[in-house]
C-alpha positions as CSV (number, residue, x, y, z in Angstrom):
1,X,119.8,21.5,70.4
2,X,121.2,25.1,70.0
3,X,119.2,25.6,67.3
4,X,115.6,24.6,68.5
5,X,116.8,26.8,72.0
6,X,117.3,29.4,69.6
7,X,114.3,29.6,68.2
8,X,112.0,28.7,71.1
9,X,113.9,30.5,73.9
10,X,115.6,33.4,71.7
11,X,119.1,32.7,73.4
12,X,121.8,30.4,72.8
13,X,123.5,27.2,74.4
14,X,126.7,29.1,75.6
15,X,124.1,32.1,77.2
16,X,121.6,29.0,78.5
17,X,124.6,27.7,80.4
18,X,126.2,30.8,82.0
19,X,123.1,32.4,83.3
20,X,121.4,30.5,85.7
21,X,118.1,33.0,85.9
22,X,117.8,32.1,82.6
23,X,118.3,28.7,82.6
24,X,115.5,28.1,85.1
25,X,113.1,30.9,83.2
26,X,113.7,28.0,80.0
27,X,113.2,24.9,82.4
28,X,109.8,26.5,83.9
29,X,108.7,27.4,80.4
30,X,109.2,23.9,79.0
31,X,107.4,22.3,82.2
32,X,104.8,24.2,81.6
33,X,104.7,23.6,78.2
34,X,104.5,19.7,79.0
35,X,101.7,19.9,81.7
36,X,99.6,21.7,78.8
37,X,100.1,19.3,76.3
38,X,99.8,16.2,79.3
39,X,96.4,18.0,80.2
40,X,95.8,17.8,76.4
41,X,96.1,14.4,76.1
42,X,94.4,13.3,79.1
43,X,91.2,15.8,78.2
44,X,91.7,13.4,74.4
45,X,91.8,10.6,76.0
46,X,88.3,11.1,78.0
């Protein structure tokens, strides 16, 4: 896990837990991420 944060976020585990504007700038990047590909596979599935 601290690797792939690392390389898709730029920051590590320890920093992810400690500061909480970045934790949530993470979580809404990965949501967002997931209604992309969700959009993607129901645009597939058409």
């Amino acid at each position: 896990m601290e690797k792939a944060l690392q390389q898709s976020h730029g920051m590590s585990y320890a920093e992810y837990q400690r500061n909480l504007d970045k934790r949530i700038e993470v979580e809404k990047a990965r949501e967002k991420s997931y209604m992309e590909s969700a959009r993607i596979v129901l645009e597939a599935n058409k």
